[in-house]
C-alpha positions, -999 to +999 in steps of 0.1 A: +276+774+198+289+768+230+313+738+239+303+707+237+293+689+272+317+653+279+308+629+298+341+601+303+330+562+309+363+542+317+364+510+334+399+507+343+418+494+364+435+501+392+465+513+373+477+507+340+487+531+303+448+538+294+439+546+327+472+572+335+463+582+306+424+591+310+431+614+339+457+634+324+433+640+299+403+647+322+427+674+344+439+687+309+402+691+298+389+707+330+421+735+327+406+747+296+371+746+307+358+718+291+323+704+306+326+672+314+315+645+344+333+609+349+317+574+353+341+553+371+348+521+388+349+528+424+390+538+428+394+563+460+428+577+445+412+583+412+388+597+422+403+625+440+428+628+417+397+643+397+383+657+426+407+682+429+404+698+396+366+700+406+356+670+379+323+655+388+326+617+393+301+590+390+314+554+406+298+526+389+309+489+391+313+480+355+308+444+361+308+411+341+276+397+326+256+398+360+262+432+366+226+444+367+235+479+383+255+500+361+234+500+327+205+517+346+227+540+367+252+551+334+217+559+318+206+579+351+242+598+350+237+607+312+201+622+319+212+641+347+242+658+328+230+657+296+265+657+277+268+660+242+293+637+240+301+604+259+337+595+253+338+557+262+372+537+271+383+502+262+356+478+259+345+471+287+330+509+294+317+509+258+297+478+260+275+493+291+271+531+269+230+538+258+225+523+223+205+541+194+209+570+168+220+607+184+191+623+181+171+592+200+194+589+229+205+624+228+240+624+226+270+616+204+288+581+214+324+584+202+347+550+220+382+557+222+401+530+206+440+526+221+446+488+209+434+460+182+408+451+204+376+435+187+357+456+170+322+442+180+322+462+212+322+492+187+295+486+164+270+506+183+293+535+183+291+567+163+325+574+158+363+559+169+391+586+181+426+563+177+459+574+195+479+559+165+476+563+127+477+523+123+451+521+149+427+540+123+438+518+089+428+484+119+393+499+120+389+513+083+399+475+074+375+460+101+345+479+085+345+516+095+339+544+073+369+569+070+345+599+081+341+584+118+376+574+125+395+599+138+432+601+152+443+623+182+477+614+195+481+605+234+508+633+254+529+634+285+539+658+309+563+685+293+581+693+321+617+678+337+610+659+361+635+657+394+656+622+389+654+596+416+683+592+435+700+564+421+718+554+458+678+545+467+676+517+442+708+502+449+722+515+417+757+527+416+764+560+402+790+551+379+771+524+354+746+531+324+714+525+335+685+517+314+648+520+321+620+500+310+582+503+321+548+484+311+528+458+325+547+431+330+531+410+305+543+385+269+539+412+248+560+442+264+590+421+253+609+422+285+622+386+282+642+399+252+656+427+270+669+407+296+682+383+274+700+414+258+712+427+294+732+392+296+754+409+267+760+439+286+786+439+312+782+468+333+745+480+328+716+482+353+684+475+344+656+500+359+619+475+352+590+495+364+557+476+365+533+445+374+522+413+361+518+379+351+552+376+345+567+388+379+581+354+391+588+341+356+613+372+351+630+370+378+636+336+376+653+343+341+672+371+359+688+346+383+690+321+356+714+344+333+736+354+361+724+395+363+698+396+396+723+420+406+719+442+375+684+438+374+657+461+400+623+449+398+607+481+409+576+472+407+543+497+393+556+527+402+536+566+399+573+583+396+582+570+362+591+602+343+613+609+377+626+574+368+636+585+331+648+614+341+679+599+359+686+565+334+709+568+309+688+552+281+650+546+280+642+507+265+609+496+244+613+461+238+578+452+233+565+425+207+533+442+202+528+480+213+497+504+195+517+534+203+543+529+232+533+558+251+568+551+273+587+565+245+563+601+243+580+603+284+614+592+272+616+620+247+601+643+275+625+638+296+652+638+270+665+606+273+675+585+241+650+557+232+658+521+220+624+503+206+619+471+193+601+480+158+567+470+167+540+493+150+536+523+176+576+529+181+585+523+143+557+550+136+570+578+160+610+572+156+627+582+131+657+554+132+692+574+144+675+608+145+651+602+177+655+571+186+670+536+173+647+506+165+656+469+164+639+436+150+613+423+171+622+394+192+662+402+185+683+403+221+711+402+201+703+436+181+686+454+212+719+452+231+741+460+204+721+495+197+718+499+239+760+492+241+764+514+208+748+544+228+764+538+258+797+539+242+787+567+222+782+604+236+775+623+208+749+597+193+734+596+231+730+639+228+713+638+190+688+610+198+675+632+227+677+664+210+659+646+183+635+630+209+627+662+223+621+678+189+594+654+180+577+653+214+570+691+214+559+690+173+526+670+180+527+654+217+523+684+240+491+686+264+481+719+246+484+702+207+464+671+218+434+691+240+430+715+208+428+685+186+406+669+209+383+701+209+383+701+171+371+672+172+342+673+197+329+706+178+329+686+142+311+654+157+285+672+177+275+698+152+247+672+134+233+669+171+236+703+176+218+712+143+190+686+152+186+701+183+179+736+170+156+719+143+136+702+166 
């Protein structure tokens, strides 16, 4: 049987987790020969990000309810490839993918599922690949049969990355300096964390990302007296380089599905703070990779951030430990074969149709 052909539908945006995400995975497919095309909305640099590993890329606009263009082109892009898979994801994506049983529109529909969004944009899918185990039990609960849920871990780069020069971000080289990344949005917690940075007295805070909450964060920087402590870096496409040179990586978010910032955080072996929201609290295990702290607490987060600045040794087995569980299941080659596994188990029905018919 030979492998299964993919065809990718994402309807991302211009950056963000998901979409960083999607083409690590499509470069990671196309190293180990994977068929595969991509349906995108128009984005030069992804698109020649895939480009250069020879990926086949399909721009469509992935519109709102008057979009009367993409449905017909998606379904002209599927007949012309003719995968045996279309991996959808987010919603969006997954709400413009052919409807109908396999052998009717000819392929497998499996919609990859990275947050609690609602399930009604899935019900016309054949199967659900989560990053995180609790994502699963969400869509098992909302309806889904065990036997078309499916869980595949996300990964990050393996390799040390070369730390930014902390002299470039007006950081001096004597302080601890944490790092914090995400979307700059309620639910990424960063309000706690500069609430907790008030309690610090020598830290710098490294906060990589965009969002809603730009002006409103800065404004409480000012407000508690630390603009100087704080660098609002913006989104930034060097954040493992970023890692790399801070002292401690932060996760204060209120709700996080996975928190794939922690995966890069153990990369780079950097020890990882999380607020215990369902993705960290299921990756760390508390003082051995990583210390968590209750949701919505400043005053734990900076005790736990000033207890591992004070603390050396504690600093070297959280990383260690870090490290450990980043190359047990969140390597490139662990999550590609898993993904591979997978792909050969849901097409075989299709597959056995096929040679039926």
């Amino acid at each position: 049987m030979e492998s299964p052909r993919i065809l990718q539908a994402i309807a991302g945006a211009e950056v963000g987790g998901a979409e960083a995400f999607f083409e690590r995975l499509a470069v990671a497919f196309a190293e180990v020969h994977i068929a595969q095309c991509c349906a995108i909305r128009s984005n030069a640099a992804r698109r020649a990000h895939l480009a250069a590993s020879d990926i086949p890329v399909t721009e469509l606009p992935f519109g709102g309810t008057f979009d009367i263009f993409t449905r017909p082109r998606l379904r002209r892009a599927i007949a012309s490839f003719k995968p045996d898979i279309v991996l959808s994801w987010m919603s969006r994506a997954t709400d413009f993918v052919p409807t109908g049983a396999p052998q009717q529109k000819g392929f497998v529909h499996l919609a990859r599922l990275g947050g609690y969004y609602d399930l009604k944009h899935y019900r016309h899918c054949d199967h659900l690949v989560c990053n995180t185990e609790d994502l699963c039990t969400y869509a098992i609960k909302g309806g889904w049969t065990e036997d078309r849920v499916h869980y595949v871990p996300n990964f990050v780069a393996a390799e040390r990355a070369v730390p930014v020069s902390r002299a470039t971000l007006a950081t001096p080289g004597d302080v601890p300096v944490l790092i914090a990344a995400g979307r700059l949005h309620p639910n990424k917690g960063f309000d706690v964390l500069l609430d907790a940075m008030a309690r610090l007295d020598e830290a710098h805070l490294w906060l990589a990302g965009s969002g809603p909450l730009d002006a409103q964060l800065k404004a409480q920087a000012c407000r508690l007296g630390i603009a100087d402590r704080v660098h609002f870096l913006g989104w930034r496409g060097d954040i493992i380089s970023l890692i790399s040179a801070a002292d401690v990586l932060v996760c204060p978010s209120r709700l996080e599905p996975l928190g794939n910032v922690v995966l890069e955080g153990w990369a780079q072996g950097s020890p990882v703070v999380a607020a215990a929201s369902a993705g960290p609290a299921a990756l760390i295990e508390e003082g051995q990779s990583g210390l968590l702290v209750p949701i919505d607490d400043a005053s734990a987060l900076a005790a736990a951030l000033q207890r591992i600045i004070d603390d050396g040794a504690l600093r070297t087995t959280l990383a260690d430990g870090g490290r450990s569980a980043f190359e047990a299941s969140f390597t490139k080659d662990a999550v590609v074969k898993q993904y591979q596994a997978l792909f050969e188990l849901i097409s075989k029905p299709l597959a056995a149709a096929r040679q039926a018919g």
